[in-house]
N, CA, C and O atoms as a MOPAC input file, in Angstrom:
PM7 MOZYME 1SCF
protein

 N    119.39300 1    26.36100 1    95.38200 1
 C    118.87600 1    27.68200 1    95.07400 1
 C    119.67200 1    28.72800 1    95.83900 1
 O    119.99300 1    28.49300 1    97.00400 1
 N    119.99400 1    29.82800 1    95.26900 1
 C    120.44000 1    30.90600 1    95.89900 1
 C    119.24500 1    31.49600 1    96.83800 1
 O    118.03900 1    31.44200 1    96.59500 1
 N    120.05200 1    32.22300 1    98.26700 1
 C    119.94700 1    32.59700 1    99.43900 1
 C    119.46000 1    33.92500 1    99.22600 1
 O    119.88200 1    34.37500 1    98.16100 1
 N    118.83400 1    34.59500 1    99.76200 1
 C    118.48700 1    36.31700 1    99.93000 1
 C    118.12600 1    36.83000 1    98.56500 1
 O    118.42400 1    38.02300 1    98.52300 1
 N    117.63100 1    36.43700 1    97.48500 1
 C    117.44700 1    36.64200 1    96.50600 1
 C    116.36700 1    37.33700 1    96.25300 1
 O    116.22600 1    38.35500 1    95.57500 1
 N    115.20300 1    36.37200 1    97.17600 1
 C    113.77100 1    37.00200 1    96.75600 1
 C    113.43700 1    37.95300 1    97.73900 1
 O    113.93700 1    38.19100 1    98.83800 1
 N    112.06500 1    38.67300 1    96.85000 1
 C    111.62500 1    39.76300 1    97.45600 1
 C    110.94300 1    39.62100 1    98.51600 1
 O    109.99400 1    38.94900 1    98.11100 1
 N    110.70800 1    39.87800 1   100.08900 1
 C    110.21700 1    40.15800 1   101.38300 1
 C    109.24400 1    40.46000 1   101.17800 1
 O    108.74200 1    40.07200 1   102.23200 1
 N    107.92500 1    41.15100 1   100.29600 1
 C    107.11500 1    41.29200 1   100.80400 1
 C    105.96900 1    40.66700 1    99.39300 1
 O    105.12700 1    41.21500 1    98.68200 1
 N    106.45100 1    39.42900 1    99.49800 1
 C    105.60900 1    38.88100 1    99.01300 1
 C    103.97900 1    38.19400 1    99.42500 1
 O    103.90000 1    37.49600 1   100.43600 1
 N    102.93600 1    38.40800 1    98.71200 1
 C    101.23500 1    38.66000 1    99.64800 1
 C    100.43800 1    38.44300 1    98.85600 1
 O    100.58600 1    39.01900 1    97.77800 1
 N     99.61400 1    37.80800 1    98.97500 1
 C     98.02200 1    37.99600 1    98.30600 1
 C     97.86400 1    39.58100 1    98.30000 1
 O     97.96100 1    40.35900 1    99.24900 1
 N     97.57700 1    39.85000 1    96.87300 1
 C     97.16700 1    40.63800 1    96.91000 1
 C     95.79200 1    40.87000 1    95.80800 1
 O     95.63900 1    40.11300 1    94.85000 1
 N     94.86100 1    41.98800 1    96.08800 1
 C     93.75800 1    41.87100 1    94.85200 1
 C     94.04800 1    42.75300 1    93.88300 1
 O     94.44400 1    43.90000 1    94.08700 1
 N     93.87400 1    42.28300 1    92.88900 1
 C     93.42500 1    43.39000 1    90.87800 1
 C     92.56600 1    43.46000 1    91.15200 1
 O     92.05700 1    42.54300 1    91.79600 1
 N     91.78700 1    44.73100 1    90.79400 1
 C     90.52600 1    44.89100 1    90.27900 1
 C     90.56700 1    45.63100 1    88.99400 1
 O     91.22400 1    46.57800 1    88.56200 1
 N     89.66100 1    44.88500 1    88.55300 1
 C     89.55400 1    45.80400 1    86.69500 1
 C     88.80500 1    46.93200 1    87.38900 1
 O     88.11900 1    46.65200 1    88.37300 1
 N     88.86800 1    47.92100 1    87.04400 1
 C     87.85000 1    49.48400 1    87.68800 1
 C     86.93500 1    49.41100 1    86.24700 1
 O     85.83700 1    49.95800 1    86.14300 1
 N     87.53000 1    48.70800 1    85.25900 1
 C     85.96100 1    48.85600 1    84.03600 1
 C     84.97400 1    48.32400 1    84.12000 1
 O     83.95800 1    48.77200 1    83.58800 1
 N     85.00300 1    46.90100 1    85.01100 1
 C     83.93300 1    46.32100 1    85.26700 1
 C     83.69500 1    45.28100 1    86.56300 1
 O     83.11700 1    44.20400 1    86.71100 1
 N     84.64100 1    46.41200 1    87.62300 1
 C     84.51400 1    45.72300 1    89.50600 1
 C     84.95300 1    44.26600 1    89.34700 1
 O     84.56500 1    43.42000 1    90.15300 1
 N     85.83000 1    43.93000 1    88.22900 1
 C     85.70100 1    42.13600 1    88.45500 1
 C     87.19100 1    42.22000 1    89.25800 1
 O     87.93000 1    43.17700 1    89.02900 1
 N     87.63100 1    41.04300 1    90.31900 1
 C     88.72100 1    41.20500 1    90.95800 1
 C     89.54400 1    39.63800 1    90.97600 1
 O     88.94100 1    38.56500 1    91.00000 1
 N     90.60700 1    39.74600 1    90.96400 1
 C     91.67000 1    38.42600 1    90.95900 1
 C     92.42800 1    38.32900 1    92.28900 1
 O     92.81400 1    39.44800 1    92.62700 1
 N     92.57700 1    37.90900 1    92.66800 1
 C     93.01400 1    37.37600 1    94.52800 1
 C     94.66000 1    36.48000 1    93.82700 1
 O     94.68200 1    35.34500 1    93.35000 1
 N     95.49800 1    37.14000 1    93.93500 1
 C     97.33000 1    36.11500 1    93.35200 1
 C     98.22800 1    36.77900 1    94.45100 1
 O     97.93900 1    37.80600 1    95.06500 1
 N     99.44500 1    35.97700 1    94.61100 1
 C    100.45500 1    36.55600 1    95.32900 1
 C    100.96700 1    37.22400 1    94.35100 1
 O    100.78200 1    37.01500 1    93.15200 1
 N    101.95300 1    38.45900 1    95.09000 1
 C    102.78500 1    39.36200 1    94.18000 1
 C    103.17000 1    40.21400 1    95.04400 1
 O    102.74100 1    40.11100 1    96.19300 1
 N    104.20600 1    41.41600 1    94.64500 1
 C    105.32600 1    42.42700 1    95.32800 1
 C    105.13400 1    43.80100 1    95.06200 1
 O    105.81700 1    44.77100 1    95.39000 1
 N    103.66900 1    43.68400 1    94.15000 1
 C    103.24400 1    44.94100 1    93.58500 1
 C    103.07200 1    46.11600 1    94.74500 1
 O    102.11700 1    46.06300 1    95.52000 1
 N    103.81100 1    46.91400 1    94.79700 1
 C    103.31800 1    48.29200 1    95.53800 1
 C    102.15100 1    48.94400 1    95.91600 1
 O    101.98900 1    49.41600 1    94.79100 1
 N    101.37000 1    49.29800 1    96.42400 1
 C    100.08600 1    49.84100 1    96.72200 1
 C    100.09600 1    50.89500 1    97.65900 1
 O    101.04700 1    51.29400 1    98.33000 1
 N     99.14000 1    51.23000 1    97.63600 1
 C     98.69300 1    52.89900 1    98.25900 1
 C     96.83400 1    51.91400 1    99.22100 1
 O     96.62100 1    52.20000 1   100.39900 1
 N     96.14600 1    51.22400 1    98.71000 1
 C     94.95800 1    51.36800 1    98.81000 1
 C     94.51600 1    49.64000 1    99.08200 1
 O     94.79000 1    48.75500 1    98.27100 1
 N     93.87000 1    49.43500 1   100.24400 1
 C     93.57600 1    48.07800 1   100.75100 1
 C     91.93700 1    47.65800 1   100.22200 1
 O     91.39700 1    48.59800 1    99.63800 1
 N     91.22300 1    46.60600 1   100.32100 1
 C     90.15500 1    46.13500 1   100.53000 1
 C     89.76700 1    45.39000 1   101.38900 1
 O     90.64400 1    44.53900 1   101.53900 1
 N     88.91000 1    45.20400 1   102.08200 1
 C     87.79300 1    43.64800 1   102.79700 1
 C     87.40100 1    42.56300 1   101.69100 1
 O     87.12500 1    42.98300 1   100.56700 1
 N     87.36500 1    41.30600 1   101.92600 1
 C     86.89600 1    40.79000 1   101.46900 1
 C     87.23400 1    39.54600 1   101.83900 1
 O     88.37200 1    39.08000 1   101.77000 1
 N     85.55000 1    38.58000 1   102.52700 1
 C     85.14500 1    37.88800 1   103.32000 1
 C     85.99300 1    37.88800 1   104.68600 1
 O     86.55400 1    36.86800 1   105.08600 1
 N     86.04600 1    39.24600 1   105.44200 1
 C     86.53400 1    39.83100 1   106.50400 1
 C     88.27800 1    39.58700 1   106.60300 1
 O     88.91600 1    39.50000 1   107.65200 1
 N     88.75200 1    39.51800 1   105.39600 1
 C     90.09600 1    39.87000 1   105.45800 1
 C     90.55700 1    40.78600 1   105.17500 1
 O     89.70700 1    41.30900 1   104.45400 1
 N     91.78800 1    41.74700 1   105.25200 1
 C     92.49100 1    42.64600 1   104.35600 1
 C     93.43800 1    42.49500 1   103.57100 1
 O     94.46300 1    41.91100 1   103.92100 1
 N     93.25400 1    43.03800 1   102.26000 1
 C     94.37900 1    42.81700 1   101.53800 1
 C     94.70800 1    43.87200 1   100.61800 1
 O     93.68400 1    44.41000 1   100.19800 1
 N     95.59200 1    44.27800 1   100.23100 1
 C     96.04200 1    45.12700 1    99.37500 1
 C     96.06600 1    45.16800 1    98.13100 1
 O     96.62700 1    44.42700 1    97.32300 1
 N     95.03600 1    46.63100 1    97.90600 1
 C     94.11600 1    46.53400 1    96.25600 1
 C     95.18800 1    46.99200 1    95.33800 1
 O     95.92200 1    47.86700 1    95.79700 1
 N     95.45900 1    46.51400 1    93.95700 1
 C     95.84400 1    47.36700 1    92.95200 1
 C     95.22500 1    47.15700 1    91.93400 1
 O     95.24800 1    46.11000 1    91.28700 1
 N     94.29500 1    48.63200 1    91.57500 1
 C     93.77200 1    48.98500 1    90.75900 1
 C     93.82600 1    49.47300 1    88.75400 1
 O     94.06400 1    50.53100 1    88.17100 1
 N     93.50300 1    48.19800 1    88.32200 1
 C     93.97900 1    48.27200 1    87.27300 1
 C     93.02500 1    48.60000 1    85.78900 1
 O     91.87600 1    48.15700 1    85.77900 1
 N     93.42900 1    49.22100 1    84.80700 1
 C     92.26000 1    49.69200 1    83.75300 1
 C     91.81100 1    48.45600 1    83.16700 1
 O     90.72400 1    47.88300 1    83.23100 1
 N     93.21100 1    48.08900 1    82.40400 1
 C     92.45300 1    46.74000 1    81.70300 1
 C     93.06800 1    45.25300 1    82.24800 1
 O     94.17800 1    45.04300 1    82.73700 1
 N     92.27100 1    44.56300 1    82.06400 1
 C     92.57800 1    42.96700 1    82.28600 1
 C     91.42300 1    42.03700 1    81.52400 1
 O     90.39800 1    42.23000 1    80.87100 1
 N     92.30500 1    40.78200 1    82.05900 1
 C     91.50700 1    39.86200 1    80.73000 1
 C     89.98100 1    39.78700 1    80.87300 1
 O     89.30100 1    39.09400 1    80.11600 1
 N     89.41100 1    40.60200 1    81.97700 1
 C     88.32800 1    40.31100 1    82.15600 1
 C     87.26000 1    41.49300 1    81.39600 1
 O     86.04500 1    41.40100 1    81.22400 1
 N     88.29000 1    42.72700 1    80.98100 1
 C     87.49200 1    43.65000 1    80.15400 1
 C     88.19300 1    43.80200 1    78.93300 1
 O     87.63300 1    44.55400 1    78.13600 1
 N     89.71300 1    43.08700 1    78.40900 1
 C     90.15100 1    43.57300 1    77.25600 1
 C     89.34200 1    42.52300 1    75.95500 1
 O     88.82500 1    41.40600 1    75.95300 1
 N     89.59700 1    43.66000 1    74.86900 1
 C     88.50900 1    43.14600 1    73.73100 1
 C     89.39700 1    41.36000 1    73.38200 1
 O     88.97900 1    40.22000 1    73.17500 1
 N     90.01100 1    41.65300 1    73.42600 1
 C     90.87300 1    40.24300 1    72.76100 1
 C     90.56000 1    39.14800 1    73.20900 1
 O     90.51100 1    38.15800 1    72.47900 1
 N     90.18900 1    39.09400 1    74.96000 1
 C     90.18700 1    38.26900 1    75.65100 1
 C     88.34500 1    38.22400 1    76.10700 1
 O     87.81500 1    37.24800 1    76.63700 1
 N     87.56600 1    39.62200 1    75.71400 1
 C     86.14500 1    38.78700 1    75.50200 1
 C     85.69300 1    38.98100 1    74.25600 1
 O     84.58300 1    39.51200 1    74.29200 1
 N     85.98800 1    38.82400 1    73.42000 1
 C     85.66300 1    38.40900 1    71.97800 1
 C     85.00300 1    39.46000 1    71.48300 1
 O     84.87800 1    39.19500 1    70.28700 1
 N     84.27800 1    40.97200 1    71.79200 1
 C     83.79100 1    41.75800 1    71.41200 1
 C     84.55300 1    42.82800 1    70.56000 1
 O     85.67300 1    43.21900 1    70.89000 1
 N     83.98800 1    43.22100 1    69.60700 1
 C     84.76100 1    44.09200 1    68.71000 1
 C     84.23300 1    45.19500 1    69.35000 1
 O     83.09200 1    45.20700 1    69.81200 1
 N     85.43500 1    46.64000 1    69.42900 1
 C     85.33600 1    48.06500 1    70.38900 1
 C     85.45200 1    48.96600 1    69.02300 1
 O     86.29300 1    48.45100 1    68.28600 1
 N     84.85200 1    50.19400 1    68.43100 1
 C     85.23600 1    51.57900 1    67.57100 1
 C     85.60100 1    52.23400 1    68.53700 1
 O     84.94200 1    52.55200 1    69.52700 1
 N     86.69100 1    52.46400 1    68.27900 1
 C     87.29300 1    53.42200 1    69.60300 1
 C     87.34800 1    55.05000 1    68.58600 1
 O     87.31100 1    56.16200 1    69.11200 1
 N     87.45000 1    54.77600 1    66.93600 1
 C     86.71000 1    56.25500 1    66.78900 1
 C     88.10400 1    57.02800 1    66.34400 1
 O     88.07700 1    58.15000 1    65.83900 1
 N     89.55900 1    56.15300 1    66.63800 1
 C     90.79500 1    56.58500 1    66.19400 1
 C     90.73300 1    56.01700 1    64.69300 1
 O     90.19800 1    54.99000 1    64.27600 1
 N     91.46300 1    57.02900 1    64.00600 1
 C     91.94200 1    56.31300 1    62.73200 1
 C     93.79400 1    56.01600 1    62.81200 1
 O     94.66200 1    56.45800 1    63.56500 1
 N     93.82700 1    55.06300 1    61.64700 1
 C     95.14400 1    54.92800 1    61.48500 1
 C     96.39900 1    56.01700 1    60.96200 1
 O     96.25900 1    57.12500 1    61.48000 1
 N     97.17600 1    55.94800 1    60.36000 1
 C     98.38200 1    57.07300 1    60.25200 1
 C     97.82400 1    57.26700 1    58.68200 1
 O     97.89300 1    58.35400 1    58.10800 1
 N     97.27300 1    56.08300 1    58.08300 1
 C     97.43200 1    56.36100 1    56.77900 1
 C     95.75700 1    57.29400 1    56.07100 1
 O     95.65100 1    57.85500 1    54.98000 1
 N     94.56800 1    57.13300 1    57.28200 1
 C     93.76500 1    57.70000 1    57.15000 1
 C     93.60300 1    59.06100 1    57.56300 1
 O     92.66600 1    59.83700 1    57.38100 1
 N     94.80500 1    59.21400 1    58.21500 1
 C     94.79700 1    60.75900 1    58.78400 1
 C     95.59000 1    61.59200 1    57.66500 1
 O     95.28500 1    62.75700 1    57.41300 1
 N     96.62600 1    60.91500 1    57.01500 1
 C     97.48700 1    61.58800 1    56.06900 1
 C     96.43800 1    61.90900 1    54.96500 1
 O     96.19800 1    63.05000 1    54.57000 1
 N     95.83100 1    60.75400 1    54.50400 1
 C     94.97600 1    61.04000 1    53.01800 1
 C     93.73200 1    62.39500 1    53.65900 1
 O     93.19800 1    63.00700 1    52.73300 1
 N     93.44600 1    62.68500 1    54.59800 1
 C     92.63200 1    63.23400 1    55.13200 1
 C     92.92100 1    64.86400 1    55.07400 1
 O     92.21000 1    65.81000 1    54.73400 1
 N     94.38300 1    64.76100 1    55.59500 1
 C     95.35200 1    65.99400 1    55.96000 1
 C     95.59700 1    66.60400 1    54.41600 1
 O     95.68900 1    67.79200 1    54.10600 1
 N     95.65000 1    65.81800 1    53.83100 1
 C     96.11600 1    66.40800 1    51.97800 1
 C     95.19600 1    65.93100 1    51.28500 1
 O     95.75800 1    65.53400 1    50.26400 1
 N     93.75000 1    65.65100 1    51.18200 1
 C     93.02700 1    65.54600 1    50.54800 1
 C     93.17600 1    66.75300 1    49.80200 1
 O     93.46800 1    66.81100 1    48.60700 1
 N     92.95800 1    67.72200 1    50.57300 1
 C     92.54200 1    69.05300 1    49.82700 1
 C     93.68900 1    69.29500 1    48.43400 1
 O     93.35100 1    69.33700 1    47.25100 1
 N     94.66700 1    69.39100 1    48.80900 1
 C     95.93200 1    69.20800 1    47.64500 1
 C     95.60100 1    68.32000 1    46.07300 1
 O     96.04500 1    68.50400 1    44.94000 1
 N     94.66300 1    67.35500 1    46.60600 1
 C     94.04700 1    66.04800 1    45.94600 1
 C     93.55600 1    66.94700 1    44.70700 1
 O     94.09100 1    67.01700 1    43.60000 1
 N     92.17800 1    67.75300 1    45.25300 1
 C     91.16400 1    68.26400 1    44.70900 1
 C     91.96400 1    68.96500 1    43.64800 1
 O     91.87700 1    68.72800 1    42.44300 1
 N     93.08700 1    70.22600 1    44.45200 1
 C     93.54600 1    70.99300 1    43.55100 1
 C     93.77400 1    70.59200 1    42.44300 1
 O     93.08200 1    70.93200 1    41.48300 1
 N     94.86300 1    69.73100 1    42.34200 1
 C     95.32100 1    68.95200 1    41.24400 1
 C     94.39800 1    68.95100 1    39.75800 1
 O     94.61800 1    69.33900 1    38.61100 1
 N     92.80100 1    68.03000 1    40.74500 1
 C     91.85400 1    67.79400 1    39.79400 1
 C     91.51700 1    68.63000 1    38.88700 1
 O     91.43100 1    68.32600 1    37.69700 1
 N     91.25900 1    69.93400 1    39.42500 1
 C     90.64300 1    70.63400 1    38.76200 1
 C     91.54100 1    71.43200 1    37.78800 1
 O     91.03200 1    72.37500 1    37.18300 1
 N     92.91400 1    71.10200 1    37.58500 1
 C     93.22200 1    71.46700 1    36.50600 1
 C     93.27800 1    71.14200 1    35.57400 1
 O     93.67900 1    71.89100 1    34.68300 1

């Protein structure tokens, strides 16, 4: 194996999903600003939106997030054009 390669500050560090406080304890080189306790140790938090512990894919729940697609916004945007047409 090559010499001086890897990264120095490799650590336990914690994820936390912030959608639903759940947290993962892995080594990694990830950067941080912000530490935690936990069972009287310290370790360095990085705070993350989604993970497998809140994304829909990975708990089986279907989400309406309430966006439409490109093609429902277009028919939407020129409906009115639609109408005109009709009424001639």
């Amino acid at each position: 194996m090559r010499k001086k390669i890897h990264p120095k500050n490799y650590r336990p560090v914690v994820f936390k999903d912030i959608n639903n406080e759940k947290i993962l304890i892995c080594r990694s080189t990830v950067e941080t600003k912000d530490s935690i306790q936990i069972n009287g140790l310290d370790y360095p938090l990085y705070k993350m939106e989604v993970s497998s512990f809140s994304h829909p894919f990975f708990t089986g729940e279907k989400r309406f997030l309430g966006k439409t697609g490109p093609a429902e916004r277009f028919k939407k945007k020129y409906e009115k054009y639609n109408n005109i047409n009709k009424k001639k």
